[in-house]
N, C-alpha and C positions, 0 to 999 in steps of 0.2 A: 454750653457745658461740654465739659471734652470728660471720654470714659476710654478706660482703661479692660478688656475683657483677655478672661484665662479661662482656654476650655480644654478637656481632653474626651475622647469616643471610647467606649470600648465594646468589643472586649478586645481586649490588646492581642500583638501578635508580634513576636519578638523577632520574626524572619522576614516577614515582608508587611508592609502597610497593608492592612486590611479595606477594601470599598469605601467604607465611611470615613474612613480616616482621611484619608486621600478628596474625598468631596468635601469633605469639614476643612482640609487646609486650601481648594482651590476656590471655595465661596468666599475666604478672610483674604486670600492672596487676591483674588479679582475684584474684591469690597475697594471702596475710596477712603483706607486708612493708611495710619502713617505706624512707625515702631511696628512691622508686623516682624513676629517670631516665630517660627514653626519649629519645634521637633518630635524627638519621638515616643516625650514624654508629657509636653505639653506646649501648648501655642499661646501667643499675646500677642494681641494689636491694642494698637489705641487710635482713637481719631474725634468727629465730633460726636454729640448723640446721636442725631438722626441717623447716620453714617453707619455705625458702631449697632444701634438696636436693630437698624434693615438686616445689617449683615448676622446678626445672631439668628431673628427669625430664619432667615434663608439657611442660615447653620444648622440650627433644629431640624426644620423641617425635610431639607434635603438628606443627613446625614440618618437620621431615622430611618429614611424611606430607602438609603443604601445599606441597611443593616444594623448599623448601630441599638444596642442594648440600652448603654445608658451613655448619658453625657454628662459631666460635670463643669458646670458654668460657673464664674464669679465676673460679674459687672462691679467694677471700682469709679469712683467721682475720682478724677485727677486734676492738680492745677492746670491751668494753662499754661502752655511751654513747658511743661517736663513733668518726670511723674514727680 
């Protein structure tokens, strides 16, 4: 099964990336996914599932413990080969 995840940190910070933010995109950038997207509004990878839910855990958990208030997550099912 291949997923598709959109997350954003906040609380946001219009001048500089705030701690969480910054850990939330080096766990998806150092995760083994493919289609990663980062900005500074909102991020998407895609990859397999195992891949794709380690790398959320690790998202959660680290981006909290940097600060983060809330986070808002959507996991999507994608075909395979594309969204």
């Amino acid at each position: 099964m291949r997923l598709r995840v959109e997350f954003t940190t906040e609380p946001f910070d219009l001048d500089e990336a705030p701690a969480h933010a910054v850990v939330a995109r080096e766990v998806i950038q150092a995760a083994q996914l493919d289609a990663v997207d980062v900005g500074p509004f909102g991020n998407t990878a895609e990859g397999g599932a195992d891949s794709v839910l380690t790398a959320v855990d690790a998202l959660l958990r680290q981006s909290l413990q940097a600060g983060a208030t809330r986070i808002s997550l959507q996991v999507n099912v994608v075909a395979e080969g594309g969204r």
